[in-house]
N, C-alpha and C positions, 0 to 999 in steps of 0.2 A: 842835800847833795845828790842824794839817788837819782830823786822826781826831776834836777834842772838835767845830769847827765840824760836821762830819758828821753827828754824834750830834746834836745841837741841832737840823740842818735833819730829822730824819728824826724830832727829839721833834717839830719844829712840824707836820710831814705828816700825822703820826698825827692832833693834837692839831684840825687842819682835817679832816680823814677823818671825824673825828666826826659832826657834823651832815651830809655827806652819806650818812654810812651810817643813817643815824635818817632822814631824808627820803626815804631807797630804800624803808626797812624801812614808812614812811607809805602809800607811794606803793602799794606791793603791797598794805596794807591795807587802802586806800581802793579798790584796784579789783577785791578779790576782797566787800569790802560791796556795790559798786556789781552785781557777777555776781551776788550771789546774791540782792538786791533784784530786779534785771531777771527773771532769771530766775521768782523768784515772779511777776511781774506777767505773763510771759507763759503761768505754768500758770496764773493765776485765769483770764487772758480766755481761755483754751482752753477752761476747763471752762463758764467762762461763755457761751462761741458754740457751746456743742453743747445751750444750753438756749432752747426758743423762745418770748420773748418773749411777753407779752400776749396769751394762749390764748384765743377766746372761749369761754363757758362757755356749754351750751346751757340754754337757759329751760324751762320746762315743756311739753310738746308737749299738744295736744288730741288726736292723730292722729301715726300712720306719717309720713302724705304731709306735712304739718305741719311732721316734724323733717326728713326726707329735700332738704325748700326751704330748711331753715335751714342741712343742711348742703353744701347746693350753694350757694347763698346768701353764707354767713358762714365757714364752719367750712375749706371747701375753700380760698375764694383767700386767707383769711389762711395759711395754710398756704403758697401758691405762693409769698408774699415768700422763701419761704427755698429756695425748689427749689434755686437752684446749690449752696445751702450742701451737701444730701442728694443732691443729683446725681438730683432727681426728675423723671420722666417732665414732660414738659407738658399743660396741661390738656386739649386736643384728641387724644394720645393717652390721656388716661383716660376722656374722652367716648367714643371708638371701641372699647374694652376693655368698656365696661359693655354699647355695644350689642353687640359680639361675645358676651358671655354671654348674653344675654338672648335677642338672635337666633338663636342658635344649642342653645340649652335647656343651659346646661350645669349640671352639677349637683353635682358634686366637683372641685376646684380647687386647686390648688397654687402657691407662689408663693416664690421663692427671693430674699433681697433684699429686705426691708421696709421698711428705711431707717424714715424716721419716720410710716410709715402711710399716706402719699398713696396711693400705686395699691393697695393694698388696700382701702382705702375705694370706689374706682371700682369694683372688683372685688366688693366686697363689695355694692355697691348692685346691681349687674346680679345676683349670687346670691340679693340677699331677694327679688327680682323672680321666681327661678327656683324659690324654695324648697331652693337649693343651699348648700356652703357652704363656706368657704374655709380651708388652713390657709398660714400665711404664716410663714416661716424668716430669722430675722436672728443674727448671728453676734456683733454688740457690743451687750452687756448696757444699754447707755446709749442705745443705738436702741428696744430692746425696751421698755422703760419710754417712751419719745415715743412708741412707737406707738402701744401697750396707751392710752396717756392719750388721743391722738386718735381711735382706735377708737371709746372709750369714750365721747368726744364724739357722734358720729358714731350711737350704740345699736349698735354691730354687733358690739363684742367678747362674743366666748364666743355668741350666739345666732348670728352670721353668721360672724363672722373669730375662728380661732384662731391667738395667735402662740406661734413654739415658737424659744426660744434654744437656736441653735449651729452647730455647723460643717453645713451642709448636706449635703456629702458623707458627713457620718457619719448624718444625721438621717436623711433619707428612704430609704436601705434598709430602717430599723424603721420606718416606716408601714405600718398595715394598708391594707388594700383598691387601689383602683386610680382614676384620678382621668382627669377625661377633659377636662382641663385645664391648662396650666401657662404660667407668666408666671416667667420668666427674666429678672433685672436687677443683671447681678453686673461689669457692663465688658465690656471685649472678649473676657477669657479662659471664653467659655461651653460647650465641648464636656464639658470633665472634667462639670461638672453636668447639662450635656443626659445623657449618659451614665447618668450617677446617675437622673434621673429616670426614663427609656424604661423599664426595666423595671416601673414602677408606672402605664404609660398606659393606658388603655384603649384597643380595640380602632379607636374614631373619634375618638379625639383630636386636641386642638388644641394646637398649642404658638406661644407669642407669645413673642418674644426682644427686649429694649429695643437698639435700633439706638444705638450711640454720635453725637453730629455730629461727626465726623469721616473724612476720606478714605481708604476703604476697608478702615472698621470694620467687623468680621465675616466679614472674604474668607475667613477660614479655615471660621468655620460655613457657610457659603454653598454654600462648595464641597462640604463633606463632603454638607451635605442633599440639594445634588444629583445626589450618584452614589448616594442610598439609593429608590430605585423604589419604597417603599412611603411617601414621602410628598411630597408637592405644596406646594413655597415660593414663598411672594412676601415682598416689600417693600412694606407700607403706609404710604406718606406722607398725614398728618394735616395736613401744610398748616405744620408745624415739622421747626425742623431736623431734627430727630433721626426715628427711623422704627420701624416694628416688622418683623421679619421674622418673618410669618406661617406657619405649618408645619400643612396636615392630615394626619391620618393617613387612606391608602385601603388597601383590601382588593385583593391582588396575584394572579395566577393563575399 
């Protein structure tokens, strides 16, 4: 009598075991739909926040001077909405960047860092100024296509800015000639690319490095440029947080 009672409680265990093991086997189904739904929703809005919104399209110019107001005008601050998105210079250092070309006659230019075209565009307006002309290095294919598209906004791609996708380290030892220019915008870790560029400067070049805001970004560049006796750094503040650390190249005896 014990052994059949036994048997009976251990048919009913089973027989209630049922429908929890069916609402287990629910439960992991509903939450591996629910992962894989989330998940698509978080690769759409990614792909979707690396795309910027309501571009102005420029209108027909009578004149240079014409577009060059439409795109300081229109074409540049819609752009600024997105600067934290690109981690883009502020507008007051790309104001300071065009009159450094221009003041200073530069004529060949380089630019590591494109992101989606802001400071090449700044860049690019002080070289149509100079008759110079800019080539500009981004490493994410999805950057290269915003830029090329704002450029293009802008009249400057291929006549004034050319952009060139990839690893910059690799890129600019195959550049021909020498460039008496460069704009460095890659974060804090800038010597490996300082590096890469020096041997392609000309003899009175400039070098302009995007200051991070933060507390004692670029101590490492800072220090190297200044145990190197052939060039003369400062830090321009534009009156925004962030800064540029300015670099001439002088003649040493």
């Amino acid at each position: 009598m014990p052994l059949r009672n036994l048997k009976i409680e251990t048919s009913v265990q089973k027989e209630r075991s049922l429908p929890n093991f069916a609402l287990c086997e629910f439960a992991r189904a509903t939450k591996d739909i629910v992962v894989s739904v989330v998940t698509a929703l978080l690769v759409a809005f990614a792909l979707v926040a690396t795309v910027q919104p309501g571009a102005p399209e420029p209108p027909k110019f009578k004149s240079d001077n014409e577009r060059r107001i439409w795109v300081l005008s229109t074409l540049l601050p819609w752009m600024e909405q997105f600067r934290e998105r690109y981690h883009n210079i502020p507008r007051s250092d790309g104001e300071f960047l065009r009159w450094l070309v221009i003041a200073t006659q530069r004529k060949r230019a380089l630019e590591i860092g494109t992101a989606n075209g802001y400071s090449a565009i700044w860049i690019g307006l002080g070289l149509e100024a100079t008759g110079g002309h800019l080539t500009t290095i981004e490493i994410q294919p999805d950057l290269v296509r915003e830029a090329k598209a704002n450029l293009k906004r802008a009249g400057l791609l291929d006549k004034v800015v050319t952009v060139v996708e990839g690893d910059a380290l690799k890129v600019v030892p195959q550049l021909d000639g020498k460039f008496d220019f460069a704009f460095i915008d890659v974060g804090p870790r800038v010597m490996p690319f300082f590096e890469a560029v020096l041997p392609k400067l000309s003899d009175n070049a400039i070098v302009a490095v995007h200051r991070p805001p933060f507390e004692g970004a670029l101590k490492d560049y800072l220090k190297a440029m200044s145990e190197k006796p052939e060039w003369v750094t400062t830090v321009v503040q534009t009156g925004a947080p962030t800064g540029i650390v300015l670099s001439a190249r002088i003649k040493t005896r």
